[in-house]
C-alpha positions, 0 to 999 in steps of 0.5 A, a space after each residue: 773855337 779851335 785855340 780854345 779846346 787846343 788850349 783846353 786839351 793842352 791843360 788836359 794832358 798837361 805834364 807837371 815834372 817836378 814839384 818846383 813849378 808853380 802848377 804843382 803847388 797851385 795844385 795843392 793848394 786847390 786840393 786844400 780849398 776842395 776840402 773846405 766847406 762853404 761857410 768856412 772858405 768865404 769867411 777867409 774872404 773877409 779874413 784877408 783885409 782884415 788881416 793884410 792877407 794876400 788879396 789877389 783872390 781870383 784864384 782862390 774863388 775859381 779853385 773853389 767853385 771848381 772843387 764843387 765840380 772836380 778834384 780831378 788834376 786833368 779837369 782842374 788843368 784843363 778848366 784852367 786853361 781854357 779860362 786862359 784861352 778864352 780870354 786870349 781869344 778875346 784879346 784877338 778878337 778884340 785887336 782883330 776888330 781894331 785892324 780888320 782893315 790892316 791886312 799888312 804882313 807885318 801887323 799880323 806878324 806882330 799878332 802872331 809875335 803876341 800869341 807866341 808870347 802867350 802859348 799854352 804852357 803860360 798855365 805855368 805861371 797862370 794867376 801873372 799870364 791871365 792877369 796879362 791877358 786882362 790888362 790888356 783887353 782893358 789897357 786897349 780899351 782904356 787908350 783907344 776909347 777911354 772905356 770906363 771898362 777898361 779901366 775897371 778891369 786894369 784896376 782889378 788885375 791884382 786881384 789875379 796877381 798881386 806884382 800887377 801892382 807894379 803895372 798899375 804903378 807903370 800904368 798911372 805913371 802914363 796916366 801922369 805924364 802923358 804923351 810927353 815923351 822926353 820925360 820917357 826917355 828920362 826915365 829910360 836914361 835913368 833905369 840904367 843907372 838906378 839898376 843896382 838900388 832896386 831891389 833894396 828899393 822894393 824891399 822897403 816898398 815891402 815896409 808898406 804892406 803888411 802880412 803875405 803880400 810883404 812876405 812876398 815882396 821881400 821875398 822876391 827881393 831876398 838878396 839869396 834868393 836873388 842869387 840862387 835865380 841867377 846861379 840856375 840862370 848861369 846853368 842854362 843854355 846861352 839862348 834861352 837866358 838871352 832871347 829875352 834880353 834880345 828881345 827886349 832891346 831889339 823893340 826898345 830900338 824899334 820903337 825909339 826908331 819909330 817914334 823918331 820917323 813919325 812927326 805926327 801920331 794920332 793921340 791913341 798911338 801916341 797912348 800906345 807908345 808911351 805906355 811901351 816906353 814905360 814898361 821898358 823903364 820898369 824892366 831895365 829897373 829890375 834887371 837883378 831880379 829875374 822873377 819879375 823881369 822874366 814876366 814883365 819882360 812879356 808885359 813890354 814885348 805884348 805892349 810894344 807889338 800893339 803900338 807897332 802893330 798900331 803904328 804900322 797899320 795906320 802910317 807910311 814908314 818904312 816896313 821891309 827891315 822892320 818886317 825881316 828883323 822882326 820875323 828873325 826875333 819872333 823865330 828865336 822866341 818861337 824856338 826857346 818857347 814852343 821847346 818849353 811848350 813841348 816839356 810841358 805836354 803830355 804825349 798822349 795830346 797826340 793819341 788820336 794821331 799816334 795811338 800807341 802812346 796810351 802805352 807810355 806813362 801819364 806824365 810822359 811829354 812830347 819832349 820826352 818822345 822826341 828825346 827817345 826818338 833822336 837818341 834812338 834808344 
């Protein structure tokens, strides 16, 4: 319950710089849906398929019912978030049940590892993070039991985001190779060299939808806007544009490890692992186009802590080099992701501790006032 209102009150006082970010324009849009009425805003359902709008709807229906509430930024922010932690706690719930019986520090490292991925300021880009969060409550549900559930709801997250389009393709493909894992090796080997082709690739997937959602596609895959992405890249600082990129190939080397000292898994690992391996695929494919491997990068980091998390919670391998390499890469995610955190929250989150920053501006962050403190000024 804590994580809950931590993340409710996150949403509160959450801080929004520039007109860039997602949230602003998702703001927006959630004032516009405020001024509908209901007759019109549910005719626009129907409007949708029969016109190949955008049908990642979930967002539009939860903007709606809010509006009858609020229009209010803070309460629409806070509302939002708190959808968000919920549904986090339900994943934590739902892996807590699964290893009550584990209490190896190394599990609930990765554990921990999943929720640094998934901290407050995700609401950033909240349709993709709550999609994530979705998949994967359904995705352990559909490995481990074969939940029926579970598979309903990996079918309706592109509904919260259309790109889970693309996890529901990694996902059948699992569904189509099963856990023979050489022809995951293969399609690894070959993401490397396929790298180059992907984005004219996506552009003529593109060719098969049509209205927004193809907009959206070629969009993406716009070659200039390709290039100004890695230009703002380029004007970063080293660590944040490369902690991900060491993230990802430090687990794809811990699960290869591992698949290659365990001779015989249960099938449910076995599920696990392929499903990781598969995400690594896809990301290493999309290498070029960093909206899509900057999100689906956290896909493959949550799905990989799961299968370790399962691997070491119900084998005997060797953990200690594991374990210390691992607490080194949850810290450098800690760092670069608790610093954009930080950019994201308002200082008066602290007011109970700190009573005189109800005399600082609204939007004025945590970062900033750390900022001023270190400068002095």
């Amino acid at each position: 319950m804590l994580v809950v209102l931590f993340y409710a009150a996150f949403g509160y006082f959450f801080v929004i710089p520039s007109a860039e970010v997602d949230s602003y324009r998702h703001y927006e849009k959630f004032l516009k849906v405020a001024e509908e009425p209901m007759s019109t805003f549910f005719n626009s359902f129907a409007q949708r398929f029969s016109e190949n709008e955008d049908f990642d709807f979930a967002f539009d229906l939860f903007n709606y019912l809010v509006s009858r509430i609020t229009t209010d930024r803070s309460m629409y922010f806070c509302l939002m978030s708190l959808v968000f932690g919920l549904l986090l706690v339900k994943l934590l719930e739902i892996l807590h049940k699964e290893y009550q019986f584990s209490t190896q520090r190394t599990v609930l490292l990765l554990f921990f590892f999943t929720v640094v991925l998934l901290l407050p300021s995700r609401i950033l880009s909240i349709r993709h993070y709550t999609a994530t969060l979705v998949f994967f409550i359904g995705l352990n549900g559909w490995l481990s039991r074969r939940s029926i559930k579970g598979l309903i709801l990996i079918g309706c997250t592109p509904l919260i985001h259309f790109g889970f389009l693309f996890a529901l393709i990694v996902f059948a493909t699992t569904q189509l190779l099963g856990t023979r894992f050489i022809f995951y090796y293969l399609l690894i080997a070959l993401s490397f060299v396929v790298q180059a082709e992907t984005a004219n690739t996506l552009r003529g997937f593109g060719d098969f939808v049509e209205g927004t959602n193809e907009q959206r596609i070629k969009g993406y895959t716009n070659e200039d806007y390709i290039a100004d992405v890695n230009e703002s890249r380029g004007q970063q600082v080293a660590i944040v544009t490369s902690y991900s990129e060491i993230t990802r190939y430090y687990l794809l080397a811990a699960l290869l490890i591992v698949q290659l000292q365990l001779r015989r898994a249960d099938k449910v690992t076995q599920r696990f692992m392929a499903m990781a391996l598969c995400f690594f695929a896809f990301v290493n494919v999309v290498q070029d186009m960093y909206s899509i491997l900057g999100r689906f990068s956290v896909v493959f980091s949550i799905a990989s802590a799961l299968a370790l998390a399962r691997v070491y919670s119900r084998y005997t391998i060797r953990k200690n080099l594991f374990f210390y390499s691992m607490l080194l890469i949850v810290g450098i995610n800690a760092v670069v992701l608790i610093r954009i955190t930080l950019e994201y929250t308002g200082v008066s989150l602290i007011v109970p501790f700190l009573p005189l920053t109800v005399l600082l501006p609204v939007d004025y962050s945590l970062l900033d006032l750390i900022k001023k403190g270190v400068s002095g000024s």
